[in-house]
N, C-alpha and C positions, 0 to 999 in steps of 0.2 A: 562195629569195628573196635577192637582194641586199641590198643598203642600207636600213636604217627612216631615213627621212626624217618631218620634223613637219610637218603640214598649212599650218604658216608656208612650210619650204620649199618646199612644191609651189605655195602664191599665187604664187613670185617667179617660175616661168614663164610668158610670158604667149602662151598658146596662142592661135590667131585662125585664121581661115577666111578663104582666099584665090582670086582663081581663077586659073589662069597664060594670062597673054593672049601669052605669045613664048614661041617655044622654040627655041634655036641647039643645034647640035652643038659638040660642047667638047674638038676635038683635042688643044688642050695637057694638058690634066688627063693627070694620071700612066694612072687607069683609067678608061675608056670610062666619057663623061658626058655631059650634056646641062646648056647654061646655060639658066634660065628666069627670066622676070617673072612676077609675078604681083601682083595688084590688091587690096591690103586695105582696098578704100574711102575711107573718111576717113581713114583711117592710111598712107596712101601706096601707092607701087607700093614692091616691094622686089625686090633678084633674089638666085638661090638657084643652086648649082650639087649637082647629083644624081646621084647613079649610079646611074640606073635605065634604060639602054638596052637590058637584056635581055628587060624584058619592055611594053614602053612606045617606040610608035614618036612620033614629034613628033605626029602628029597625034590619036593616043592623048589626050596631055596637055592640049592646044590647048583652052580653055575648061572644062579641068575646074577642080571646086573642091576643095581642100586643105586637112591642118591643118599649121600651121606653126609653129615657135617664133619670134616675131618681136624679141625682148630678148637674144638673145646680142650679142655682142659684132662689130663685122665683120671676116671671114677672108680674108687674100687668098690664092685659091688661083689659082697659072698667073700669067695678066697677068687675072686674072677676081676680084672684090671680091664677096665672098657673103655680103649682109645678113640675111639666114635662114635657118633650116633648116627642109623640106619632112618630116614625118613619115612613117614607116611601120614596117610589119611583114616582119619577117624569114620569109620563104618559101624553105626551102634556103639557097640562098646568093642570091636574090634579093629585094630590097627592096619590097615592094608599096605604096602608098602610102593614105595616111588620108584618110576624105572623107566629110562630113556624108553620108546616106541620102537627105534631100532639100536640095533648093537654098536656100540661106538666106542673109543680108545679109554682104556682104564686111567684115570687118573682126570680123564677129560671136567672141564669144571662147567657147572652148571650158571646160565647169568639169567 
């Protein structure tokens, strides 16, 4: 186990379910990445850049839904401004990514 964190810490990230309506390819990123939008209903569109091109083609991603941390801070990575981070699972050395079982309202938060 890493870190004990207090269940205060873990309220201040605010997890949310998104779906990514765009998906570009993201040559400048240092390692093979993919820029995306994605739709957290009343909470905005936000975009997110990913490194998940090994196992996730564009249109793999193209209307799936996601969890996302949508409260950091924004990153600029490249000439690309990444208002979220896109969650997942470390599979090897590939990233797999998080996603409600079934389809539920954008923006819905994750506890």
């Amino acid at each position: 186990m890493e870190k004990i964190i207090t269940f205060e810490d873990f309220t201040k990230v605010d997890l949310r379910i998104g779906t990514i309506i765009e998906v570009s390819d993201f040559p400048e990123a240092r390692n093979p990445a993919y820029q995306l939008v994605i739709d957290f209903g009343g909470l905005g569109v936000k975009k997110s850049s990913a490194q998940i091109t090994t196992i996730y083609t564009k249109q793999d991603l193209l209307n799936r839904q996601i969890v996302a941390v949508i409260n950091f801070p924004r990153k600029q990575i490249a000439k690309f401004m990444s208002e979220c981070l896109v969650v997942g699972a470390v599979k090897e050395k590939d990233v797999v990514l998080l996603h409600p079982e079934h389809k539920v309202q954008n923006g819905s938060a994750v506890l």
